[in-house]
N, C-alpha and C positions, 0 to 999 in steps of 0.2 A: 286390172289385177295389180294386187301391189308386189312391189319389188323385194323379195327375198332377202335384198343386201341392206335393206332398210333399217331393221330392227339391230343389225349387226353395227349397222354404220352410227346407230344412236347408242348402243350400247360403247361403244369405241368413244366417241364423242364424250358419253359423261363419265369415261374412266378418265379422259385425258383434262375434263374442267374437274375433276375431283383430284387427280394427282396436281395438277398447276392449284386446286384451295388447297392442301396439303403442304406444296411446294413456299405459298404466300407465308401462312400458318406456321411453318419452321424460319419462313425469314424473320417473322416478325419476335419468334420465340427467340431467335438467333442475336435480335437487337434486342429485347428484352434482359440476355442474360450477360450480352455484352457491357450495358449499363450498370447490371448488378455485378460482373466483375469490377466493372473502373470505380465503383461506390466502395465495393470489398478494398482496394487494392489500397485508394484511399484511406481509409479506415486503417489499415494492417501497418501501412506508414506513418499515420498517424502513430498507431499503438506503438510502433520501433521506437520512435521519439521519446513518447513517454515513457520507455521502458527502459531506455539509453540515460533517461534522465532522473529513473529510480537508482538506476546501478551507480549516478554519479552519486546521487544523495549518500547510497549504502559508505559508498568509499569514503566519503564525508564522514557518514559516523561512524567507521572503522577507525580513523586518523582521530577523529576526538576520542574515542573511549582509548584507543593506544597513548595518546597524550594524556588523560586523565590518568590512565596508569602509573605513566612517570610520574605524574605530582603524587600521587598516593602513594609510592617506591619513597621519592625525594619526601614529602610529611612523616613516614615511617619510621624514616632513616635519622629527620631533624627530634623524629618524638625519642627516640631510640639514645640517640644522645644527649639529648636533654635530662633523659632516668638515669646515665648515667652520671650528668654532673650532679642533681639533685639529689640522688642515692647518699651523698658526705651529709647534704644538707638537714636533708630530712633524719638521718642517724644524729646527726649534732643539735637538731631541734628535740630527739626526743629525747638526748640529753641532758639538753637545757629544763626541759620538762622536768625529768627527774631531779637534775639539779637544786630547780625551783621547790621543787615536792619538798626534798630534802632537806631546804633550808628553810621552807615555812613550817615545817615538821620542827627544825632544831628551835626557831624561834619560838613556836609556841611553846613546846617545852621552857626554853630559857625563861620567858613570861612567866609560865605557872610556878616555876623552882623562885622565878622572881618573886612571887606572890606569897611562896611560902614563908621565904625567908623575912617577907614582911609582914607576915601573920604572927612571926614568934615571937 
């Protein structure tokens, strides 16, 4: 006759080798994701780095375009005074102009009145 406790005692049996492959199965998930955290963790350090070393670049070109300013302030400033001294100049060239107008204007006259008075 078989033993009543038999079927129980195998049913027992392959809970306990199905919990210990379960038990295997999460250790090895357990190192699997281990891994993938120490890869993560790397990487995310990695990326600090790089991202410590984009913020230095920005400050970089914050400090140039701020210094570009001042020279464009300071060229502004040297154009700004230079319209001022030129301002006489350019009035006294466009006198000079006139002037010149005026007195190639009288000379031709003078010429033609010349011409006349050697016509007569």
């Amino acid at each position: 006759m078989s033993d009543p406790e038999t079927p129980r005692m195998r049913n027992r049996v392959r809970t306990v080798l199905e919990v210990d492959q379960t038990i295997t199965k999460l250790d090895a998930t357990t190192d699997r994701l281990n891994a993938t955290l120490d890869t993560f963790t790397a990487l995310l350090a990695d990326f600090t780095v790089s991202l410590n070393q984009f913020n230095e670049s920005i400050a970089g070109f914050n400090g140039t375009v701020e210094n570009f300013g001042g020279i464009v302030e300071k060229a502004d400033d040297i154009l700004s005074r230079a319209d001022l001294l030129l301002k006489p100049l350019a009035a006294a060239g466009s006198l000079g102009d006139q002037v010149r107008s005026a007195a190639a204007a009288v000379a031709s006259k003078g010429v033609q009145a010349g011409k006349g008075l050697a016509g007569r």
